[in-house]
C-alpha positions as CSV (number, residue, x, y, z in Angstrom):
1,X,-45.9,40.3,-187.8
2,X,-48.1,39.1,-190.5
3,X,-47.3,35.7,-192.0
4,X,-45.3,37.2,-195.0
5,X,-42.7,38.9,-192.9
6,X,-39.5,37.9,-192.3
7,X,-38.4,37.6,-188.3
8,X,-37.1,40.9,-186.9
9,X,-39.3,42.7,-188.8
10,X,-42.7,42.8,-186.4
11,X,-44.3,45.8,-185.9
12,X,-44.2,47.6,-182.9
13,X,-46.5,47.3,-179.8
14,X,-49.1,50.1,-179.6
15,X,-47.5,53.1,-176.6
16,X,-44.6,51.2,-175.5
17,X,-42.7,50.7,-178.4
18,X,-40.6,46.9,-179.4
19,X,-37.6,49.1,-179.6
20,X,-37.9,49.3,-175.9
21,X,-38.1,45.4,-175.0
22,X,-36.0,44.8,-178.0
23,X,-33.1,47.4,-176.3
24,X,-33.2,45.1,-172.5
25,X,-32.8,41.8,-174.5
26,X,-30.1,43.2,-176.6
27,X,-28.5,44.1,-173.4
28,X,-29.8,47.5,-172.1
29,X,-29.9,47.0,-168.3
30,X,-32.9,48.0,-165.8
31,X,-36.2,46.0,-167.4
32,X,-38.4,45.2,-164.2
33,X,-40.6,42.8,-165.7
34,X,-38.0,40.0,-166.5
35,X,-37.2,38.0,-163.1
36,X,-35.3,35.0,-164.7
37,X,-37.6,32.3,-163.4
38,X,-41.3,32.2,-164.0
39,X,-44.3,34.1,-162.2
40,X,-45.1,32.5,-159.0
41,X,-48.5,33.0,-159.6
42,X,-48.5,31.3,-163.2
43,X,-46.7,28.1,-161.1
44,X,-49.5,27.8,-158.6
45,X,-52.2,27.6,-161.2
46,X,-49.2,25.3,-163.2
47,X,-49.4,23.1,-160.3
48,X,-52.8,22.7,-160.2
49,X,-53.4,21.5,-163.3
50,X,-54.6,24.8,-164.7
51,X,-52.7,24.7,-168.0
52,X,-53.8,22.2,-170.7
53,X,-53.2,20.4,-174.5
54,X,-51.0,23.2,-176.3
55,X,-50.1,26.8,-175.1
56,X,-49.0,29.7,-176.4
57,X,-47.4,32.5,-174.0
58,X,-48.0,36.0,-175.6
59,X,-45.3,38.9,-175.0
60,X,-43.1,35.7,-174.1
61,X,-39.9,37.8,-173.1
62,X,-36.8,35.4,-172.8
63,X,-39.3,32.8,-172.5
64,X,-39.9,31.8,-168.3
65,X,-43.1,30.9,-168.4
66,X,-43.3,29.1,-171.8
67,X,-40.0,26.7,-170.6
68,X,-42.3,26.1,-167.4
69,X,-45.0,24.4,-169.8
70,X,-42.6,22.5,-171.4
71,X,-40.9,21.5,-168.5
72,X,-44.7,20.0,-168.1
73,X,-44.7,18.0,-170.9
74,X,-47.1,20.7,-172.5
75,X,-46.7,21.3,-176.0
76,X,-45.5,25.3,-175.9
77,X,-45.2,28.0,-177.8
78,X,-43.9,31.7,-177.2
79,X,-44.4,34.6,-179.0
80,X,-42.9,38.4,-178.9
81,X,-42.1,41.2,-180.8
82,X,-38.5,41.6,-179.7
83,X,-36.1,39.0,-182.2
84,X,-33.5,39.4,-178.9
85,X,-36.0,38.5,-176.6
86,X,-37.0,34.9,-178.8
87,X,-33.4,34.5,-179.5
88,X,-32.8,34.4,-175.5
89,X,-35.8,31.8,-175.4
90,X,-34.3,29.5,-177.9
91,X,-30.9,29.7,-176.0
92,X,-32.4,28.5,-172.5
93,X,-34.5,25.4,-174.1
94,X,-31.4,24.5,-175.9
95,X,-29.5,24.9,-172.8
96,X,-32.3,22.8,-170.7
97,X,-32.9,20.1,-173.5
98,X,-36.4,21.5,-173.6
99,X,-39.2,21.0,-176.6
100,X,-40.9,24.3,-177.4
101,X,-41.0,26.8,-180.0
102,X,-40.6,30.6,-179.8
103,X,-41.2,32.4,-182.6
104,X,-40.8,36.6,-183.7
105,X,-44.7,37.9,-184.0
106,X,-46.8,40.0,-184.1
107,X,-49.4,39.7,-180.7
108,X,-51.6,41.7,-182.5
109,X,-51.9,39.0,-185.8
110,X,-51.9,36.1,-184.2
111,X,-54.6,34.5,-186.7
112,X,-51.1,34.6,-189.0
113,X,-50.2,31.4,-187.1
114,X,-52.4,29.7,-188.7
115,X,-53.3,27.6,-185.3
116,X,-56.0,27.6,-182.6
117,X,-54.4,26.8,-179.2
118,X,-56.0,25.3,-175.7
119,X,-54.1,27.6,-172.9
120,X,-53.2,31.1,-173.3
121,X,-50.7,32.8,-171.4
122,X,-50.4,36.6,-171.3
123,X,-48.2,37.9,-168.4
124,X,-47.7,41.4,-168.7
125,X,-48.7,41.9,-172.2
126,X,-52.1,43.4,-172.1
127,X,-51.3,46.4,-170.2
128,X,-48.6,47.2,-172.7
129,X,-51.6,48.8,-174.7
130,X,-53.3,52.1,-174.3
131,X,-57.4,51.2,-173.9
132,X,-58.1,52.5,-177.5
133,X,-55.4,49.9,-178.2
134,X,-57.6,46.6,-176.6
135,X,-60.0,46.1,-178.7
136,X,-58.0,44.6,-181.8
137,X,-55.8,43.0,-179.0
138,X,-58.4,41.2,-177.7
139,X,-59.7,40.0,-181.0
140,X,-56.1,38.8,-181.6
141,X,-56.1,36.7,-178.7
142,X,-59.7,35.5,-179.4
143,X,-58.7,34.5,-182.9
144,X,-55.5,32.2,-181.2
145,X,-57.1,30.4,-179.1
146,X,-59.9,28.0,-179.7
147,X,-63.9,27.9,-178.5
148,X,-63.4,26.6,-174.5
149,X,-59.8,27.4,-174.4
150,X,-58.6,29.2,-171.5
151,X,-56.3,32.6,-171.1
152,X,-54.7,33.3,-168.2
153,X,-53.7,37.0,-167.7
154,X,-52.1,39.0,-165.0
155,X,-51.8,43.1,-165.4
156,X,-50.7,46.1,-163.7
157,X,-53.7,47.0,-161.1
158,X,-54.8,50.6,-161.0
159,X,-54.4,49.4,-156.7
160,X,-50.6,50.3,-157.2
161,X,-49.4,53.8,-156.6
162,X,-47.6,55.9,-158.9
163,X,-47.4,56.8,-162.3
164,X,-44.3,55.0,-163.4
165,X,-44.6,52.0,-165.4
166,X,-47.0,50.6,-167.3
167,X,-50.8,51.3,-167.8
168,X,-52.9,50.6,-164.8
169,X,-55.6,48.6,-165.5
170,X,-58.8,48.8,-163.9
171,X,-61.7,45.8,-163.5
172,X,-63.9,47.3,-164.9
173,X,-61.7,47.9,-168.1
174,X,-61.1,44.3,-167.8
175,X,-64.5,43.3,-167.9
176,X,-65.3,46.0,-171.2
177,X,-62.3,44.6,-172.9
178,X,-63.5,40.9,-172.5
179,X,-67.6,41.3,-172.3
180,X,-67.9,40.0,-176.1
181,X,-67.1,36.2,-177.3
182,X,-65.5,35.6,-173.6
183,X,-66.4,34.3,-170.4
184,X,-65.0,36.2,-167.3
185,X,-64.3,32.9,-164.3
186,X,-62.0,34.4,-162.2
187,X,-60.9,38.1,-162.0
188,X,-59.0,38.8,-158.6
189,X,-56.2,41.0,-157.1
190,X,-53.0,39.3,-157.2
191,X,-49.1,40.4,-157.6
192,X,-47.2,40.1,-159.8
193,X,-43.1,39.8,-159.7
194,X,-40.9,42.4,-160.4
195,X,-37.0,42.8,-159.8
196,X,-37.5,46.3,-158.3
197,X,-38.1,46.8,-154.3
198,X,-40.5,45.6,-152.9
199,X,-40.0,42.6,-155.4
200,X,-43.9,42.6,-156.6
201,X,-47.1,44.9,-157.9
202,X,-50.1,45.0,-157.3
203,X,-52.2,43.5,-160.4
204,X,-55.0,41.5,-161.4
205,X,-55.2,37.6,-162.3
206,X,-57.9,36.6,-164.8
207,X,-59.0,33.6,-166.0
208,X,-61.1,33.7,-169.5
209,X,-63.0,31.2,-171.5
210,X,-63.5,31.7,-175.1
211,X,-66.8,30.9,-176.0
């Protein structure tokens, strides 16, 4: 959402669609991405020290990850297109007695912040958008976080079988998608959590330095 728009009123993600994140937080039953606790992967690298100075969790959902952050001490914000999906994140850091700040946005204008950050989080975001999609995604992201800031991202894997889901991402669309203005540390298979059997995904876990 650009910075003149009032919340609830974000445009929707490219080939997925807000209305359909929008219609789980709302209510709608059967979402696989939301586990209620944050990704185990995400608290490894929390654990070791991996997140720094302010963050901001892209495509936060109902807000896991970001309340891990600030359970850290870490000075958080979360973003999302969905208006259910903040509202749900303001609810559990009221509940918890938790400092962060979720806001309705646009991941696709994030220079209408108005703010550089030091950690990015994206956790299932990026392969929410078709590849002719990436490239003003990417620059989005770029324009959020700060020269030597660090984004952490975990994706579907083109190593998982089948054809439902979301879009499965390949390394070497990775590495296109992130060969200008970024620096590639680590880009490794991982999984990633889901509520549906076998309980995970195959995917891949980046780490990225803005340069």
């Amino acid at each position: 959402m650009s910075a003149t728009q009032e919340p609830g009123t974000a445009r929707t993600r490219p080939d997925s669609g807000v209305d359909v994140f929008e219609a789980h937080y709302a209510g709608a039953p059967g979402a696989g991405w939301e586990i209620g606790r944050p990704q185990p992967v995400f608290v490894e690298l929390a654990h070791r020290g991996a997140f720094t100075g302010r963050v901001l969790d892209v495509g936060c959902g109902s807000g896991d990850n970001a309340l891990m952050t600030a359970e850290l001490g870490l000075d958080t914000t979360g973003v999302d297109a969905a208006p259910s999906g903040i509202a749900l994140a303001r609810q559990k850091a009221a509940e918890r007695g938790l400092e962060a700040r979720f806001l309705v946005q646009d991941v696709l204008e994030l220079e209408g912040l108005g703010e550089q950050f030091d950690t990015l989080l994206d956790c299932g975001l990026f392969h929410c958008f078709a590849p002719q999609d990436r490239v003003a995604l990417v620059a989005s992201l770029g324009a959020a976080l700060r020269p030597g800031g660090r984004c952490f991202l975990m994706c579907f894997s083109d190593r998982q079988q089948g054809t439902w889901g979301p879009h499965r991402v390949s390394e070497r669309e990775l590495r296109e998608s992130f060969a200008g203005g970024w620096r590639i540390d680590l880009l490794a298979p991982s999984r990633i959590a889901v509520t549906f059997n076998p309980g995970a995904a195959q995917a891949w876990l980046a780490a990225l330095t803005r340069l």
